[in-house]
DRENTORKOL-3810 file (N, C-alpha, C; in nm, 4 decimals):
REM DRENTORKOL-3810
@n.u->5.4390; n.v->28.3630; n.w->-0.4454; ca.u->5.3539; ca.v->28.2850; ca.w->-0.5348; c.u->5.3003; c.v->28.3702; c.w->-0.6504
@n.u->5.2881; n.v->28.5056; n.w->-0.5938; ca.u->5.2118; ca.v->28.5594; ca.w->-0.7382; c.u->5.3128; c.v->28.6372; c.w->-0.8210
@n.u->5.4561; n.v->28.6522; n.w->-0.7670; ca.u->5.5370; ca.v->28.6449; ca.w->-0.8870; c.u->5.5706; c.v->28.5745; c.w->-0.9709
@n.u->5.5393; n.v->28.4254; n.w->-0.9378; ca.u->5.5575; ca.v->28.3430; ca.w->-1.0776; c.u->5.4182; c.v->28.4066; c.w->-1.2103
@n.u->5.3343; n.v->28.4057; n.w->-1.0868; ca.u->5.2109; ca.v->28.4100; ca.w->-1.2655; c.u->5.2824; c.v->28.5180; c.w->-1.3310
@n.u->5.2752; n.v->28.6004; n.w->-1.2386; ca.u->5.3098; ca.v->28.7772; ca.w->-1.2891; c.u->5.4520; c.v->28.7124; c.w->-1.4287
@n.u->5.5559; n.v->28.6425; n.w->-1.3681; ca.u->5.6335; ca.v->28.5996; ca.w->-1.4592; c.u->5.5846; c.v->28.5322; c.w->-1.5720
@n.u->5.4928; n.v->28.4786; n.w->-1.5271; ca.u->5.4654; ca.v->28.3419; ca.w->-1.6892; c.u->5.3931; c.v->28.4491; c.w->-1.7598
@n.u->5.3025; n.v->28.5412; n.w->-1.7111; ca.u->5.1970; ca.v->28.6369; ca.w->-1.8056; c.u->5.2914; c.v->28.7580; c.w->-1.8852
@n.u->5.3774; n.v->28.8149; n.w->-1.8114; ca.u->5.4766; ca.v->28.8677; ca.w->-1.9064; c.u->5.5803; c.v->28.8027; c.w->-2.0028
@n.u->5.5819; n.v->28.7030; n.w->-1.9747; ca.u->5.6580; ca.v->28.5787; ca.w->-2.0948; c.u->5.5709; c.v->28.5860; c.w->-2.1589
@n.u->5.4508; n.v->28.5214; n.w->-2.1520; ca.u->5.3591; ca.v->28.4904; ca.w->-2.2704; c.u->5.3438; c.v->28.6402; c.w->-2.3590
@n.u->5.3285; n.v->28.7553; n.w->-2.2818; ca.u->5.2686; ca.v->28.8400; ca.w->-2.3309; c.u->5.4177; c.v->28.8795; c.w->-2.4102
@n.u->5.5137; n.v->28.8582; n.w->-2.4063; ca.u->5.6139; ca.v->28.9177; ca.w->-2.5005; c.u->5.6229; c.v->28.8246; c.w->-2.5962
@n.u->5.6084; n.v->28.6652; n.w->-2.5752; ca.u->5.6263; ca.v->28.5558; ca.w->-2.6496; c.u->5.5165; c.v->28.5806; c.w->-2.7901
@n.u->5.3814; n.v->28.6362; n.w->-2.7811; ca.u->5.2820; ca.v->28.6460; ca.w->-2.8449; c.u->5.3135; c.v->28.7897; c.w->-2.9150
@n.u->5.3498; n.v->28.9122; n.w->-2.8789; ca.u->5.4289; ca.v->29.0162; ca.w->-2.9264; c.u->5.4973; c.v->28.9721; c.w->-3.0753
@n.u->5.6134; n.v->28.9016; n.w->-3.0092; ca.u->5.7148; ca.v->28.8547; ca.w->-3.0854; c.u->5.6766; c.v->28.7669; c.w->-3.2209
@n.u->5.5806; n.v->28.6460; n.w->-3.2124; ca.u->5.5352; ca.v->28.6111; ca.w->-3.2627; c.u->5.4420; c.v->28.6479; c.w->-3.4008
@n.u->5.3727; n.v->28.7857; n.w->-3.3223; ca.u->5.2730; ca.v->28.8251; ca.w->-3.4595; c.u->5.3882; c.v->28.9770; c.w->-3.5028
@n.u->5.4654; n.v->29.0050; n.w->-3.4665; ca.u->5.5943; ca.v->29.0231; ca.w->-3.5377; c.u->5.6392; c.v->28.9614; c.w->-3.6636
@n.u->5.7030; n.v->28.8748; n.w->-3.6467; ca.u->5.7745; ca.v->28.7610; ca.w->-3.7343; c.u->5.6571; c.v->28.7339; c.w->-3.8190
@n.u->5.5154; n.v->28.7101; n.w->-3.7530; ca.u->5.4444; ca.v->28.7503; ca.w->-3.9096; c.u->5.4014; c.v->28.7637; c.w->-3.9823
@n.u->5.3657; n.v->28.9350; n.w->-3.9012; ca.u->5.3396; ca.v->29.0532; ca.w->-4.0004; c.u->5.4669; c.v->29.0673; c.w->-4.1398
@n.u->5.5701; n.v->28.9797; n.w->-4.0722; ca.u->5.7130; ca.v->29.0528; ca.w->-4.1952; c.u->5.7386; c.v->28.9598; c.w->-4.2729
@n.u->5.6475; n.v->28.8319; n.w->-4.2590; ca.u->5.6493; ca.v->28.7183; ca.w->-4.3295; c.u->5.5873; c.v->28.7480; c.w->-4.4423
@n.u->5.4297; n.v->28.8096; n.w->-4.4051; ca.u->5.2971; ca.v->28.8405; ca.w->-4.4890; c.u->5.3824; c.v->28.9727; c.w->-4.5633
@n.u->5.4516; n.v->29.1108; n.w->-4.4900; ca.u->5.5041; ca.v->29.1812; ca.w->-4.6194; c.u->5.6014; c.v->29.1205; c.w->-4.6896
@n.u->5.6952; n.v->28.9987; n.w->-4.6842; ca.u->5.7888; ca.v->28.9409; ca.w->-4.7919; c.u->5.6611; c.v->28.8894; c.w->-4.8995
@n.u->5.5851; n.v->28.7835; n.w->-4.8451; ca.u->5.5075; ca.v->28.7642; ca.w->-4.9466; c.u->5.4388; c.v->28.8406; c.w->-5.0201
@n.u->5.4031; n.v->28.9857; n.w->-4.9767; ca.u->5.3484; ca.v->29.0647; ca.w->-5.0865; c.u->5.4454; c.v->29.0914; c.w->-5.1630
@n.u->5.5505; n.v->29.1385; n.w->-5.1121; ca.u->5.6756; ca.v->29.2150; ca.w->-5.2058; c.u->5.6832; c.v->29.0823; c.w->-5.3082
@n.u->5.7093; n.v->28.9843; n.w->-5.2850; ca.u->5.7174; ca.v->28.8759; ca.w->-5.3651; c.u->5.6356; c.v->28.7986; c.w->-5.4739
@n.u->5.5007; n.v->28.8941; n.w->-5.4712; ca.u->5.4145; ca.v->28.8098; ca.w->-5.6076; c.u->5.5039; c.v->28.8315; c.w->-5.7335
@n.u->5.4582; n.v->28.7581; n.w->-5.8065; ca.u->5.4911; ca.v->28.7579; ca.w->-5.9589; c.u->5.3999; c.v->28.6673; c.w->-5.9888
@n.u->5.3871; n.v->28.7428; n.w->-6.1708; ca.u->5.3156; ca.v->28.6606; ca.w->-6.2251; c.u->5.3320; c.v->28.5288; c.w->-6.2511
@n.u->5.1469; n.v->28.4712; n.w->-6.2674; ca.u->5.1828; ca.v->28.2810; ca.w->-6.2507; c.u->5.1941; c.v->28.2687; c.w->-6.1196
@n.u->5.1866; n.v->28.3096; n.w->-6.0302; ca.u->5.1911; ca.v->28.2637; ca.w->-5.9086; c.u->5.0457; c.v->28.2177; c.w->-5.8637
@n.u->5.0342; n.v->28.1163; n.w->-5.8131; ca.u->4.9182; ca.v->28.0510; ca.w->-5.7029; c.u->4.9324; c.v->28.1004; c.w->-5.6096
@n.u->4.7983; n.v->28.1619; n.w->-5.5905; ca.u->4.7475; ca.v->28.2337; ca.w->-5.4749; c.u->4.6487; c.v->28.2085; c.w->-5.3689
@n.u->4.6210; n.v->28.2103; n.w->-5.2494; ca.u->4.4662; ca.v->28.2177; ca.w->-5.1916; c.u->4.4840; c.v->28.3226; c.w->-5.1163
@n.u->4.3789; n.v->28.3818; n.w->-5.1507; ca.u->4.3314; ca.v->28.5041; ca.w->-5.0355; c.u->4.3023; c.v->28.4476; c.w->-4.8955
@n.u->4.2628; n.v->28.5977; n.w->-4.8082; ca.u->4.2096; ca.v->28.5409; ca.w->-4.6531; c.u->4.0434; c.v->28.5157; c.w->-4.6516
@n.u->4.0249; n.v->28.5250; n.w->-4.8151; ca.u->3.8529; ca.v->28.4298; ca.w->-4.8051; c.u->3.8601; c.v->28.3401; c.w->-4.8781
@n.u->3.9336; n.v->28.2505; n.w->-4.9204; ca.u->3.9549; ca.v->28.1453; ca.w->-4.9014; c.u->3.9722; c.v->28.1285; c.w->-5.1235
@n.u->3.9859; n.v->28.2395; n.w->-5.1705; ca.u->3.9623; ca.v->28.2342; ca.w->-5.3051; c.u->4.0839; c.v->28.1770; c.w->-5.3547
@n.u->4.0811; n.v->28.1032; n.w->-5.4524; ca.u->4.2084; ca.v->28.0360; ca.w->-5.5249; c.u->4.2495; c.v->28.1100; c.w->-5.6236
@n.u->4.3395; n.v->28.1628; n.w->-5.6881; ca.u->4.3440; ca.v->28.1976; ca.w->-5.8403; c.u->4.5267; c.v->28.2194; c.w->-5.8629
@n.u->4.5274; n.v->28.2410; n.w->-6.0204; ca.u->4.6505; ca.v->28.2619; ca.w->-6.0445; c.u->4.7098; c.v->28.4343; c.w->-6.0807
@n.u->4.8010; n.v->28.4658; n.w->-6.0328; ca.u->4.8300; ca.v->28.5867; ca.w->-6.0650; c.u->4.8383; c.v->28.6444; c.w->-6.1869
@n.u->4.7712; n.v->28.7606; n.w->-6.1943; ca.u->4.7905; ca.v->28.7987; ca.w->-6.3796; c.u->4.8535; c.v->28.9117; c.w->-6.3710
@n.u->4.8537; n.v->29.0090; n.w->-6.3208; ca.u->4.9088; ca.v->29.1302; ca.w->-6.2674; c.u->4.9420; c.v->29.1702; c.w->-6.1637
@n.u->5.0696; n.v->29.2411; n.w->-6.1089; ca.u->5.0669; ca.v->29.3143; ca.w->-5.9698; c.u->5.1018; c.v->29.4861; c.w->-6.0176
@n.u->5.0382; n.v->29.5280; n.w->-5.9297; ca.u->5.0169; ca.v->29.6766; ca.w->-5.8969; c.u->5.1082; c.v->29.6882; c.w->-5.7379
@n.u->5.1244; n.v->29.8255; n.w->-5.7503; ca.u->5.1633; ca.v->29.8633; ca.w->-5.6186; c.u->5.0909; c.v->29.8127; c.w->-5.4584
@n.u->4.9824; n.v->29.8278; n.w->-5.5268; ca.u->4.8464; ca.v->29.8179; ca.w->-5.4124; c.u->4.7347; c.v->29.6500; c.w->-5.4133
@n.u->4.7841; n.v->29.6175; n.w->-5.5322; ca.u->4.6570; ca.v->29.5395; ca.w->-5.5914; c.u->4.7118; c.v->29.4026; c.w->-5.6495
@n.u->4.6254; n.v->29.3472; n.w->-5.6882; ca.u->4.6628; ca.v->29.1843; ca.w->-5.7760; c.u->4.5067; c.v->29.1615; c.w->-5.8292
@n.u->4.5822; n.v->29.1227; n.w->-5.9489; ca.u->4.4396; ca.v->29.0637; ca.w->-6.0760; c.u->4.4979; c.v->28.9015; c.w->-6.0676
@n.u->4.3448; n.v->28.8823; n.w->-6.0365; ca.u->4.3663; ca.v->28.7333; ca.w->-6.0533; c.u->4.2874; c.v->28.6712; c.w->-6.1287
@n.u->4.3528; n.v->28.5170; n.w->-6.1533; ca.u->4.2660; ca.v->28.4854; ca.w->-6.2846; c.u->4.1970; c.v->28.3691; c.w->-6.2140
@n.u->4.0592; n.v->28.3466; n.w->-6.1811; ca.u->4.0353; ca.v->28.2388; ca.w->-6.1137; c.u->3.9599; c.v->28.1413; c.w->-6.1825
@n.u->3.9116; n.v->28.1617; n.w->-6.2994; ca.u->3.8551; ca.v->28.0406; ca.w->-6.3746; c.u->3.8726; c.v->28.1338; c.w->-6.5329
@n.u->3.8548; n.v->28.0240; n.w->-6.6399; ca.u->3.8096; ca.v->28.1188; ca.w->-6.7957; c.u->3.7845; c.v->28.2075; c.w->-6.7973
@n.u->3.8585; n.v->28.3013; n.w->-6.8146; ca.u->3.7675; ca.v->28.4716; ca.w->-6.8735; c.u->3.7138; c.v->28.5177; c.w->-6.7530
@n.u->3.7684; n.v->28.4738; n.w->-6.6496; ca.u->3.7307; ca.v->28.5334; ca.w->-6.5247; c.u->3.8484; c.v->28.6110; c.w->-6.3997
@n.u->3.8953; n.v->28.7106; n.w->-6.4300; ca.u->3.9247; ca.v->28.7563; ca.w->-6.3299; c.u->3.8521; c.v->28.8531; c.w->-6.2229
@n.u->3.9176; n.v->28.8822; n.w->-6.1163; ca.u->3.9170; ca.v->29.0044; ca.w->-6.0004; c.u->4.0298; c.v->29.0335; c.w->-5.9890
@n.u->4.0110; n.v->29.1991; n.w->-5.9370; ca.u->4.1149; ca.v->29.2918; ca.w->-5.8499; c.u->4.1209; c.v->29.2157; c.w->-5.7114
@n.u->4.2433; n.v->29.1998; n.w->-5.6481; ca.u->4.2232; ca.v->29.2043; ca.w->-5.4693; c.u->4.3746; c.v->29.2724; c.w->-5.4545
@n.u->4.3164; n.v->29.3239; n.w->-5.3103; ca.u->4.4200; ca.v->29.4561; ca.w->-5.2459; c.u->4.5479; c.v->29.2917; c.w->-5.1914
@n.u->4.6565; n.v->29.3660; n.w->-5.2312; ca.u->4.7922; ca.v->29.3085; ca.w->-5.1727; c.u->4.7426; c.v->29.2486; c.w->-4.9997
@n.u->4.6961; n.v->29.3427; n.w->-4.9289; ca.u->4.6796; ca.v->29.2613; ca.w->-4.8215; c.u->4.5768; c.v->29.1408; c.w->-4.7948
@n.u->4.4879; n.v->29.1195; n.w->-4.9362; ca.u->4.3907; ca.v->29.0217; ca.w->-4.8903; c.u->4.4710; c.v->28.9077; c.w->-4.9686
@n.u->4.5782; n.v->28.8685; n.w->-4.9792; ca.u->4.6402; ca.v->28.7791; ca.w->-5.0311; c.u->4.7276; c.v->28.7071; c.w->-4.9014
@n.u->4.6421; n.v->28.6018; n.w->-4.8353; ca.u->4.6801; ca.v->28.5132; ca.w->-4.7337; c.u->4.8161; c.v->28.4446; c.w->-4.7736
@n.u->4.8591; n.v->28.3707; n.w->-4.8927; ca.u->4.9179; ca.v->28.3251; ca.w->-4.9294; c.u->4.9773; c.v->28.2082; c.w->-5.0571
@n.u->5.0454; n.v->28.1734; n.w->-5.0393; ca.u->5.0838; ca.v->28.0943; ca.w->-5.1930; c.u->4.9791; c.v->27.9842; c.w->-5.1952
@n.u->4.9873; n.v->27.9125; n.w->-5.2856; ca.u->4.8573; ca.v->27.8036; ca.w->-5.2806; c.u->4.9384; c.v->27.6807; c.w->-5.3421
@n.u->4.9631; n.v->27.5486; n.w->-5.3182; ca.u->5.0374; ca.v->27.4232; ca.w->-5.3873; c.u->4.9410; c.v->27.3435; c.w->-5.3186
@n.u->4.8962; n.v->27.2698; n.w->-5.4693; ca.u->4.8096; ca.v->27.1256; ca.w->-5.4633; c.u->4.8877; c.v->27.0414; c.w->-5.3881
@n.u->4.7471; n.v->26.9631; n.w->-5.3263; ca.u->4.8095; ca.v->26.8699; ca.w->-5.2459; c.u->4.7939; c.v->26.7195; c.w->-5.2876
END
């Protein structure tokens, strides 16, 4: 009997492995992949459009005459109106 759990808990535990695998390599395509004009949201929830990429960094333009710097990794992902 307690080799099944033992079985389902090492499934899960490789299944969840595997998972934040696939992506971590999702999140580095999408960095490698900004370009400018791109719609963005960060992981705090900020909207803006891309104005620059740096090695490390992204300027974004989030309203008139308003940009910020944010580091490549605080860029959650693409952004399309819904």
């Amino acid at each position: 009997m307690y080799w099944i759990f033992f079985a389902v808990l090492i499934g899960m535990t490789i299944w969840m492995f595997t998972q934040q695998s696939r992506n971590q390599k999702n999140r580095q395509q999408l960095q490698k992949s900004l370009q400018k004009g791109d719609r963005v949201v960060t992981v705090g929830g900020v909207i803006g459009t891309v104005v620059q990429v740096d090695d490390k960094r992204v300027v974004l333009q989030v309203a008139d005459n308003v940009r910020i710097d944010v580091l490549k990794t605080a860029v959650g992902g693409k952004y399309q109106d819904s």
